[in-house]
C-alpha positions in Angstrom: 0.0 0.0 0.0 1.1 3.5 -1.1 1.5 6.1 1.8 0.1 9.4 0.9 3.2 10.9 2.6 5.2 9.1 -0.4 3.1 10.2 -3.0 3.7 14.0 -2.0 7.4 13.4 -1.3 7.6 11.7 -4.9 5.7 15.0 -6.4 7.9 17.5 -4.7 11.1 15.8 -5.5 10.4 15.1 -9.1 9.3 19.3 -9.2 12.6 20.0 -7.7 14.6 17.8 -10.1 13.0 20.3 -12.7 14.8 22.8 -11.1 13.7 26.9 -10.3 14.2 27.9 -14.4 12.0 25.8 -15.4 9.1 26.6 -13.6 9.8 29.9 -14.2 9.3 29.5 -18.0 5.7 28.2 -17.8 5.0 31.2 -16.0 6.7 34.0 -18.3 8.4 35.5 -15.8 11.2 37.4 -17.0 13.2 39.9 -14.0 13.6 43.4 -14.8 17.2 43.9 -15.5 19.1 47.1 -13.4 20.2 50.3 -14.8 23.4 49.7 -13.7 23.6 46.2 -15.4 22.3 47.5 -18.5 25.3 49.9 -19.2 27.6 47.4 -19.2 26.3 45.1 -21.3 
């Protein structure tokens, strides 16, 4: 029998595998970039 405690450690680790970026991309979410950085690029 499955543990329920298993099934939501299995979900979060397999999210976290995914790592931060990729969530990020199915959410758009670009940072604004500082002035400061901007002039040196």
């Amino acid at each position: 029998m499955i543990n329920i405690w298993d099934v939501i450690a299995d979900f979060i680790q397999k999210f976290a595998e995914l790592g931060a970026g990729f969530q990020s991309i199915g959410s758009s979410y670009e940072p604004e970039i500082p002035e400061e950085l901007k002039e040196n690029i």
